[in-house]
C-alpha positions as CSV (number, residue, x, y, z in Angstrom):
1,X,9.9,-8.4,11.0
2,X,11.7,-8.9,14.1
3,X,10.7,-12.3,15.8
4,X,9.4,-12.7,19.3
5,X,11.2,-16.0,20.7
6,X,8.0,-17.3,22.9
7,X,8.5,-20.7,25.1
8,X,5.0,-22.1,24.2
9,X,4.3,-23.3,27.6
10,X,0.4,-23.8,28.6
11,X,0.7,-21.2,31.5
12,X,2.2,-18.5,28.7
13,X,-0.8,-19.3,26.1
14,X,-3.4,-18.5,29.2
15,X,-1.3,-15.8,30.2
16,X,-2.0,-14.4,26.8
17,X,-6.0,-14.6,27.2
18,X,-5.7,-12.3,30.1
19,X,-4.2,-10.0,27.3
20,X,-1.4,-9.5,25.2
21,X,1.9,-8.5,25.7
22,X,2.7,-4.9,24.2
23,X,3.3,-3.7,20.6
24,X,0.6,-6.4,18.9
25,X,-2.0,-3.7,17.7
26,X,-0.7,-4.5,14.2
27,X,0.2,-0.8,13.7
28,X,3.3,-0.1,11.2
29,X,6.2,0.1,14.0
30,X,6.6,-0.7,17.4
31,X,9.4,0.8,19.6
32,X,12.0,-1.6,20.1
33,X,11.9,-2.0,24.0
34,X,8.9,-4.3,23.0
35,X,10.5,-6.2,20.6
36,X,10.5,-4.5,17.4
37,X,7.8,-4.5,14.1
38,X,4.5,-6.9,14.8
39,X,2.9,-6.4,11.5
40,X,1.1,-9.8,12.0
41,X,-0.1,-8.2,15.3
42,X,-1.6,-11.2,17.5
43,X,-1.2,-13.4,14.8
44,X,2.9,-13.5,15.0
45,X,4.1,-16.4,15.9
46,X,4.0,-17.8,19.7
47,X,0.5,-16.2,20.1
48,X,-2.4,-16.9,18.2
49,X,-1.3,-19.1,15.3
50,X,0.2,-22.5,14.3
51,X,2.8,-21.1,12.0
52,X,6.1,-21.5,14.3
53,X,8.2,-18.8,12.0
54,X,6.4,-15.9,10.2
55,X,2.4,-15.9,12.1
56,X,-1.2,-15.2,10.3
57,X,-2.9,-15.1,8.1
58,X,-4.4,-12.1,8.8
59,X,-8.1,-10.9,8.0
60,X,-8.8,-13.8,6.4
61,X,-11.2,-15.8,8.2
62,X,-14.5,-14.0,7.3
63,X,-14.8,-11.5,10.3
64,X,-13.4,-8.7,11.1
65,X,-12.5,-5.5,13.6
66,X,-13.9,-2.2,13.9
67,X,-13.9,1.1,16.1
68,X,-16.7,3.7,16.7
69,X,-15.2,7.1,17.8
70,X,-18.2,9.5,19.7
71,X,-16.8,12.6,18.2
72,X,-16.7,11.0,14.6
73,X,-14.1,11.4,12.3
74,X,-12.5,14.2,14.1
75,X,-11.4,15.6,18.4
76,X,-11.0,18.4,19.7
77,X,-7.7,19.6,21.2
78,X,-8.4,19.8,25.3
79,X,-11.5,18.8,24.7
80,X,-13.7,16.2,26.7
81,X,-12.9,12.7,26.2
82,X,-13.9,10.7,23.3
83,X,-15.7,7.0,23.7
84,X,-14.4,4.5,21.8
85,X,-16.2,1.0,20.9
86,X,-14.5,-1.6,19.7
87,X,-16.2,-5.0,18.3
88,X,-15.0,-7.9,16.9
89,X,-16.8,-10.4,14.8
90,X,-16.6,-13.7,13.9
91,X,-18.1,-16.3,11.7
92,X,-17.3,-19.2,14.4
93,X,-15.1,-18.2,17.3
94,X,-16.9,-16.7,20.4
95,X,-14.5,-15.6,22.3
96,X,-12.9,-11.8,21.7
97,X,-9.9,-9.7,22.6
98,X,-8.4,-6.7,21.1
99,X,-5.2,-4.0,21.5
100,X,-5.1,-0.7,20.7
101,X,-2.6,2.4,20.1
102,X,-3.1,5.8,19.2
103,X,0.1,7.8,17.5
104,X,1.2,10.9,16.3
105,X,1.3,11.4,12.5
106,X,4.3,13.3,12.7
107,X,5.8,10.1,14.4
108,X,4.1,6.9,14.2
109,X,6.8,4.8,15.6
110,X,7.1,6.4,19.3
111,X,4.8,9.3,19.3
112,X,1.7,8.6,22.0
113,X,-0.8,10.6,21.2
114,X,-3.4,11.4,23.8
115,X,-4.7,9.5,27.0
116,X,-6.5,6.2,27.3
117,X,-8.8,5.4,30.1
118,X,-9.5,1.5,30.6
119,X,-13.0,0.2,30.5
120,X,-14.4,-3.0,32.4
121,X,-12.0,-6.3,31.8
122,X,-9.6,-3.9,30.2
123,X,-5.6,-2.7,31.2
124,X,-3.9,0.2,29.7
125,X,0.1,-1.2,29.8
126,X,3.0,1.1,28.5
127,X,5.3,-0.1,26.2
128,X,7.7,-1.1,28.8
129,X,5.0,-4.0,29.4
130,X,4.4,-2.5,33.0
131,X,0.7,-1.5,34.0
132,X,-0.1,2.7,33.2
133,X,-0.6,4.4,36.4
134,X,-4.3,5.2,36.6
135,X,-4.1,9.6,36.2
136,X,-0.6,9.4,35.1
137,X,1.3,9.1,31.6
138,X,3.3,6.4,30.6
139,X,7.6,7.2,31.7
140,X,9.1,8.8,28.7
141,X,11.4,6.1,27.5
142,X,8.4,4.0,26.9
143,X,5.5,6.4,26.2
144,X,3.6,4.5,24.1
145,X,0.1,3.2,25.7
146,X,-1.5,0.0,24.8
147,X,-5.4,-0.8,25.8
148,X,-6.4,-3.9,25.9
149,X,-8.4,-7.0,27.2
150,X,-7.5,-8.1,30.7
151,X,-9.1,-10.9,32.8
152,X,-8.8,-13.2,35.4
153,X,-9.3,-16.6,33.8
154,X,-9.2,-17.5,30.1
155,X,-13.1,-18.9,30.6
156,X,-13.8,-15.4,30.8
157,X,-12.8,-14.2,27.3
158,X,-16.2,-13.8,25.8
159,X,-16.6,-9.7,25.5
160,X,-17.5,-8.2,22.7
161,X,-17.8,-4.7,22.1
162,X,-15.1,-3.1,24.4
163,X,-16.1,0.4,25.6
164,X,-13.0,2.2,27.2
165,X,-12.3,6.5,26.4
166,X,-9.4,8.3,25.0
167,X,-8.5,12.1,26.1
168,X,-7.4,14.2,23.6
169,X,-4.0,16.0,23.8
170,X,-4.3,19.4,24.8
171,X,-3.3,21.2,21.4
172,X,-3.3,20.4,18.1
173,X,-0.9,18.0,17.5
174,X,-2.5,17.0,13.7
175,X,-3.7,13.6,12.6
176,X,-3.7,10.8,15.2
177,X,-3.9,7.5,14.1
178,X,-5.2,4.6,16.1
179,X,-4.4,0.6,15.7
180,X,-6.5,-1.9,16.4
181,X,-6.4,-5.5,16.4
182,X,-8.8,-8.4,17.3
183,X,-8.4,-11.6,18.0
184,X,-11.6,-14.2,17.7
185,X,-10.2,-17.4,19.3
186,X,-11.9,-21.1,19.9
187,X,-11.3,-21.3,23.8
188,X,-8.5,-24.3,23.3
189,X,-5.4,-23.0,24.8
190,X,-3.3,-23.8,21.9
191,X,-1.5,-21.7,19.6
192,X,-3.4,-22.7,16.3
193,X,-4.7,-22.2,13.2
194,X,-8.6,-21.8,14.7
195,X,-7.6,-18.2,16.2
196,X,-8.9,-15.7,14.0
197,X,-6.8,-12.5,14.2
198,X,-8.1,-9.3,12.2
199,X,-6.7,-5.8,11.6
200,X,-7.9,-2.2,10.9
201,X,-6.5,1.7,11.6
202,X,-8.2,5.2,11.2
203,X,-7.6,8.7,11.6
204,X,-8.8,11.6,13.9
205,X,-7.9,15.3,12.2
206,X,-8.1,18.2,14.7
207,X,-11.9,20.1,14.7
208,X,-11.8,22.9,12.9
209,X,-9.2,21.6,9.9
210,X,-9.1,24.2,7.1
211,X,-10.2,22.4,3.7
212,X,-7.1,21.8,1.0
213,X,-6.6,24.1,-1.7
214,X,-6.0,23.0,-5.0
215,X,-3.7,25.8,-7.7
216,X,-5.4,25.6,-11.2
217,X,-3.7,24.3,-14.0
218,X,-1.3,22.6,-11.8
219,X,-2.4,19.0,-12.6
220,X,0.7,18.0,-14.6
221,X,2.5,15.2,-16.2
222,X,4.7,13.4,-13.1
223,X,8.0,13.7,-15.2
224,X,8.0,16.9,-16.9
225,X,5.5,19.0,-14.7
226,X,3.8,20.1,-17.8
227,X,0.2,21.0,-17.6
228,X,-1.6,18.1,-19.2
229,X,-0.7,14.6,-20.1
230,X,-2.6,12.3,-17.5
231,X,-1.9,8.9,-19.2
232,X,-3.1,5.6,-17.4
233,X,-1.1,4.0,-15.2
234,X,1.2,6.8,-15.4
235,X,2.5,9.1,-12.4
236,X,1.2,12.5,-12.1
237,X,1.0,15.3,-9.7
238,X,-1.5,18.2,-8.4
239,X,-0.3,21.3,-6.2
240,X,-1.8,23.3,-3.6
241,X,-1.6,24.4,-0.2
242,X,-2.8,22.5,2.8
243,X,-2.7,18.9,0.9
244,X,-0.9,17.3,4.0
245,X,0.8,17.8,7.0
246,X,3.3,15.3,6.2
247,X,6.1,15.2,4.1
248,X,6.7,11.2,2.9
249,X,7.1,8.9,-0.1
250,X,5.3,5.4,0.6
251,X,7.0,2.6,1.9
252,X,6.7,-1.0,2.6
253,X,4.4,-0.4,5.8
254,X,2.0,1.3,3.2
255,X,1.6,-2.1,0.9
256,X,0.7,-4.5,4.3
257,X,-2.7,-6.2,3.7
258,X,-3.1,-5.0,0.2
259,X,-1.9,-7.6,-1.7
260,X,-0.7,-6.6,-5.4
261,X,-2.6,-3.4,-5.1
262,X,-1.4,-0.2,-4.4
263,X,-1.7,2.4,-1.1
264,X,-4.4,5.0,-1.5
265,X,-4.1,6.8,1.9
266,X,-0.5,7.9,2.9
267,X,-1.1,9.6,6.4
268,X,-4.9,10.7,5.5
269,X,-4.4,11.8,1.8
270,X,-5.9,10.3,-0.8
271,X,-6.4,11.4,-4.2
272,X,-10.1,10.9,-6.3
273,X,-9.4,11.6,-10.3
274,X,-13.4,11.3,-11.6
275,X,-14.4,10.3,-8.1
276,X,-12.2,7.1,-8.6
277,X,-9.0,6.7,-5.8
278,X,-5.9,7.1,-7.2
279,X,-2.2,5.1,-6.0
280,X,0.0,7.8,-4.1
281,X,3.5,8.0,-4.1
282,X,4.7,11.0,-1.9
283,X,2.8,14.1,-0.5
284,X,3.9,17.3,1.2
285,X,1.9,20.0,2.1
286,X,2.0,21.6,-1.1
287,X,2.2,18.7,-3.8
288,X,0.9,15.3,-4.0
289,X,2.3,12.8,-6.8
290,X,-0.3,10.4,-7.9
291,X,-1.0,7.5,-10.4
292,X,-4.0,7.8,-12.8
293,X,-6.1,5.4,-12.4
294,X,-7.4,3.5,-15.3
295,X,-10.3,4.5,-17.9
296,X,-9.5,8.3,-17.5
297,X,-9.7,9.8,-20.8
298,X,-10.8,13.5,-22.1
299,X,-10.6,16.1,-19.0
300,X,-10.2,14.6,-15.3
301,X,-11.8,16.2,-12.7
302,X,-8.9,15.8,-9.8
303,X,-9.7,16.2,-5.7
304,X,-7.6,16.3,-3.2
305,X,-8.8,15.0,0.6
306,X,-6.6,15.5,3.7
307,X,-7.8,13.5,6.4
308,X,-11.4,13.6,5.5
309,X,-11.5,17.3,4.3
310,X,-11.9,17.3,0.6
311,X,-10.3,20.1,-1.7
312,X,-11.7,21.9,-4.1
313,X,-12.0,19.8,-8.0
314,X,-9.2,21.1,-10.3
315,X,-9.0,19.8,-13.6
316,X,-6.4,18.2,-16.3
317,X,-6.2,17.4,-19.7
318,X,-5.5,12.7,-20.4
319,X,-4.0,11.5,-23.5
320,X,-3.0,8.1,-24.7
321,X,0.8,8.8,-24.5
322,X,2.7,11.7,-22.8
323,X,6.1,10.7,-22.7
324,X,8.6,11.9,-20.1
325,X,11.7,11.5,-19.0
326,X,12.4,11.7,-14.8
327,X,14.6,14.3,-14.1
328,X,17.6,14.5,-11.5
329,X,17.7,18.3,-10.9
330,X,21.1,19.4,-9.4
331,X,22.3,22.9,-8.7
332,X,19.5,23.9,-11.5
333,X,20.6,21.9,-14.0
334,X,18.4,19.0,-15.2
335,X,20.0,15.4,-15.9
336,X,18.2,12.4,-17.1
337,X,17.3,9.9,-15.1
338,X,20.2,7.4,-16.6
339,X,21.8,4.8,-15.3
340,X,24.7,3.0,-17.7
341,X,25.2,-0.3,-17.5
342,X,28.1,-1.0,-16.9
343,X,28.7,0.8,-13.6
344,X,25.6,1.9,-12.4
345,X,26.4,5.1,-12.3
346,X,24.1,8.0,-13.3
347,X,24.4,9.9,-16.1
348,X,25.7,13.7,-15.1
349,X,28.4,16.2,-14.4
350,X,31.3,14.8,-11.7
351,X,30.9,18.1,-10.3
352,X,27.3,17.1,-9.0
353,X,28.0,14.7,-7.0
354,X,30.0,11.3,-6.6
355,X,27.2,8.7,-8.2
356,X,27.2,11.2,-11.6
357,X,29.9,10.7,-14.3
358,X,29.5,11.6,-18.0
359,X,28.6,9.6,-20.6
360,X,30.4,7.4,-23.2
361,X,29.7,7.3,-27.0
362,X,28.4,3.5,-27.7
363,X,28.0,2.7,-24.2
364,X,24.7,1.5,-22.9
365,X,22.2,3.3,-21.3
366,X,19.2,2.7,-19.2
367,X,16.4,5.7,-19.0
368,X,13.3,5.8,-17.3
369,X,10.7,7.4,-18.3
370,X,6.8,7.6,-17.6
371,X,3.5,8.2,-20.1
372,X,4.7,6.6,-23.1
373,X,1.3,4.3,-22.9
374,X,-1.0,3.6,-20.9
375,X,-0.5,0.8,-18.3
376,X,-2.1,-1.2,-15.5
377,X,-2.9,1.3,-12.6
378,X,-3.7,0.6,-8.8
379,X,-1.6,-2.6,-9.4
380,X,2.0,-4.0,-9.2
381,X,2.8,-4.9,-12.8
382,X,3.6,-8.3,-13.8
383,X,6.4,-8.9,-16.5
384,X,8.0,-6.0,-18.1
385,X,5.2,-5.8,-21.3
386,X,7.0,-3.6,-24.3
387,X,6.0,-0.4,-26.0
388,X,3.9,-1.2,-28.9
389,X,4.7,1.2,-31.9
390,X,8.1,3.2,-32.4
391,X,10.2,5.0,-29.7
392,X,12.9,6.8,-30.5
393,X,16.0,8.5,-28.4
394,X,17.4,11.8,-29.4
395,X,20.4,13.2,-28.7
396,X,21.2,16.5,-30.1
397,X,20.7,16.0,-33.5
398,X,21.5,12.3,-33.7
399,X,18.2,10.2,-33.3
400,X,18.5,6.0,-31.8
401,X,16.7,3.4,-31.8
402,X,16.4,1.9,-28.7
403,X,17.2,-1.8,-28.0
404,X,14.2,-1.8,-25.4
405,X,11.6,-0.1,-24.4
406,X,8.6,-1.4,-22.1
407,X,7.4,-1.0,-18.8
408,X,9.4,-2.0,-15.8
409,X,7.8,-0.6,-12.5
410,X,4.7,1.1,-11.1
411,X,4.2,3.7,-13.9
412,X,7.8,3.5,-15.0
413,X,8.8,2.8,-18.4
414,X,12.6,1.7,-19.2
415,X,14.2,2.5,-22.5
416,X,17.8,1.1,-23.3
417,X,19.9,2.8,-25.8
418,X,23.8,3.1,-27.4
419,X,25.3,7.0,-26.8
420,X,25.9,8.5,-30.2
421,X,29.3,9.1,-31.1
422,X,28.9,12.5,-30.5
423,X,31.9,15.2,-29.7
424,X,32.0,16.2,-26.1
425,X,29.5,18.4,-24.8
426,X,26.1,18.4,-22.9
427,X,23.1,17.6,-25.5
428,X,19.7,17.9,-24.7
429,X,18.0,14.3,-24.7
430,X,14.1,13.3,-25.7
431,X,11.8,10.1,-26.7
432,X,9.7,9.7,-29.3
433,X,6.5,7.3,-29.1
434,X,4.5,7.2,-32.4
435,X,4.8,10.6,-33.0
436,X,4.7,12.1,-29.5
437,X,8.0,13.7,-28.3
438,X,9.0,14.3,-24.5
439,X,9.2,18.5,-24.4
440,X,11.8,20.5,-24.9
441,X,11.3,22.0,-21.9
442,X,9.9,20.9,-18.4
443,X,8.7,23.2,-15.8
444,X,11.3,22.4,-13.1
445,X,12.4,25.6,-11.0
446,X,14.2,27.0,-13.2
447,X,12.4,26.0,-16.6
448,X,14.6,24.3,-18.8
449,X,15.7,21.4,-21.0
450,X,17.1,17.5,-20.1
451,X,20.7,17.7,-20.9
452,X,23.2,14.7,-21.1
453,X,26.5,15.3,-20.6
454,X,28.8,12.9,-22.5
455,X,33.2,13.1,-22.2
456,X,35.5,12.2,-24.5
């Protein structure tokens, strides 16, 4: 987070009841002319709170923020505008402000989607800080608008809801998402811990949005993209058309406010395997990767929603353990996901690349894997809990016994193992857990085996 260097003067804390500077909304990024990320929003330090270094808490004092959009969940491109109320609540502060910003999916950092119009005691500033021209845009190096409280003396600060509009763009420009924070503050002028500051975001999808489409038979195991093989805790993915109209993995702007739980919603899409919400790790439009939630056993029923618009149910087949190794899939050919120990290199051809180099016999390996068991889901693991029964490597023909073999990350499983003293040559690897062997075959594009290379 970059830090705001405030000079806590009396007349700057007032200044701050007649509203906020820009880029405290609490949204993921702020453009820099404002002074980079606020993720504690009006909480950060210098504003409301009495930390002088990092701000908040957030959301933690019992209240809370919310927004009320006339046309619902959804706008209409051109169409009229849409009224927006926002309230703020508190279990002992009576005095209320709020920001809010509206951004483009496609570009949540700069993109300003739409047009506010400011209600009574409110402003609309750009980015810039300056006031938005009533009729007019913001300038295009600082398009982004912020609406807020504004009045005249801090005695004043007592409003709650805010009623203001926002004009939708003239096409379809896909999701918009809108920021909001509110602050709940005790009327003394000082930067303390008896502000309340609280937090929220939702999404507007285009009227009119087509429903996702989910391809039978495509809910697969997240390593080898066989059909099948949902184990708890494990990734997975599902495949269809229309899933999302972004293309992104999560990232650390997805985690804020959720403690050791994991995101459901990247950019509108959420995932519901037996009606329960699943973690999500990256979505396109035509595949979403997902973690299956805990207690799924038998068939799962798996739906896709994309900014509101559910999918149609698709099912896929849970087991206790699925093992499979992630791929690296270069030029076609598919190398483990293998990292030795010694260098950190990855185990592949030279010839794919710079990181790859071929393996060593007796060297030590690292492998990931997921679905060998099932594991915590919707959670950050704890520890790095082992694999209880027997896993085994195989190489070719030789078969290892691993020196490890437990869980290390969010449905990832490590496995640690010696390289056979094998002659050089590229050798098709698998795992074994009590039994249940990784395929011989996963159904990357083109279908074919996991090979590791090893030199002389």
């Amino acid at each position: 987070m970059v830090k705001l260097v405030l000079l806590l003067t009396p007349a700057l804390m007032w200044a701050d009841s007649y509203g906020p500077l820009p880029g405290y909304d609490g949204g993921p990024q702020e453009p820099a002319d404002v002074g980079g990320a606020h993720p504690m929003a009006c909480a950060s330090a210098g504003c409301h709170t009495a930390n002088a270094t990092a701000g908040g808490p957030i959301n933690a004092a019992g209240g809370g923020v919310t927004a009320t959009f006339s046309s619902g969940s959804s706008y209409t491109p051109g169409g009229p505008a849409i009224t927006i109320t926002v309230s703020v609540s508190d279990p002992v502060n009576k005095r209320f402000g709020f920001q809010m910003t509206a951004r483009l999916d496609s570009n949540l950092a700069s993109g300003q989607a739409g047009d506010f119009t400011a209600g009574a005691n409110q402003i609309v500033l750009c980015d810039s800080g300056s006031p938005k021209m009533p009729g007019k845009s913001c300038p295009s190096a600082s398009p982004i608008e912020f609406i807020e409280h504004d009045f005249q003396s801090a005695s004043q600060v007592t409003t709650t809801p805010y009623t203001f509009t926002w004009t939708p763009p003239a096409t379809d420009i896909g999701p918009v998402h809108f920021y909001v924070a509110g602050n709940a503050v005790n009327g003394n002028g000082q930067a303390d811990a008896g502000d309340h500051v609280y937090t929220t975001s939702y999404v507007l999808t285009p009227g009119g949005s087509t429903a996702p489409v989910l391809t039978s038979g495509s809910v697969a195991n997240g390593a080898t993209y066989v059909a099948g093989g949902l184990v708890q805790g494990s990734w997975a993915q599902v495949k269809g058309t229309g899933l999302s109209g972004v293309t992104r993995i999560w990232g650390s702007d997805d985690f804020k406010g959720l403690g050791n739980n994991l995101p459901t919603n990247l950019s509108g899409v959420q995932v519901k395997v037996n009606n329960l919400l699943a973690a999500i790790y990256y979505v396109d439009s035509g595949q979403v990767s997902f973690q299956v939630p805990d207690g799924i056993s038998g068939t799962a029923s798996v739906q896709v929603i994309n900014n509101n618009v559910p999918s149609d149910t698709v099912t896929g087949v849970a087991a206790s353990s699925s093992p499979g190794i992630f791929p690296i899939i270069v030029n076609g050919t598919n190398y483990p996901a293998a990292v030795f120990a010694s260098d950190s290199m990855f185990a592949g051809d030279p010839s794919a690349g710079s990181v790859f180099r071929k393996a060593k016999a007796g060297e030590a390996v690292q492998l990931y894997a997921t679905g060998l068991a099932i594991a915590p889901a919707g959670v950050v693991p704890t520890g790095s809990p082992g694999v209880n029964g027997a896993v085994t490597v195989t190489v070719g023909s030789a078969i290892i016994q691993p020196s490890f073999a437990g869980l290390v990350a969010v449905g990832e499983f490590q496995i640690n193992f010696n390289v056979p003293n094998l002659p050089a040559g590229s050798y098709p690897i698998s795992i074994t857990v009590n039994g249940v062997s990784s395929p011989a075959t996963i159904n990357s594009n083109p279908p074919g085996p996991i090979m590791l290379p090893i030199g002389p």
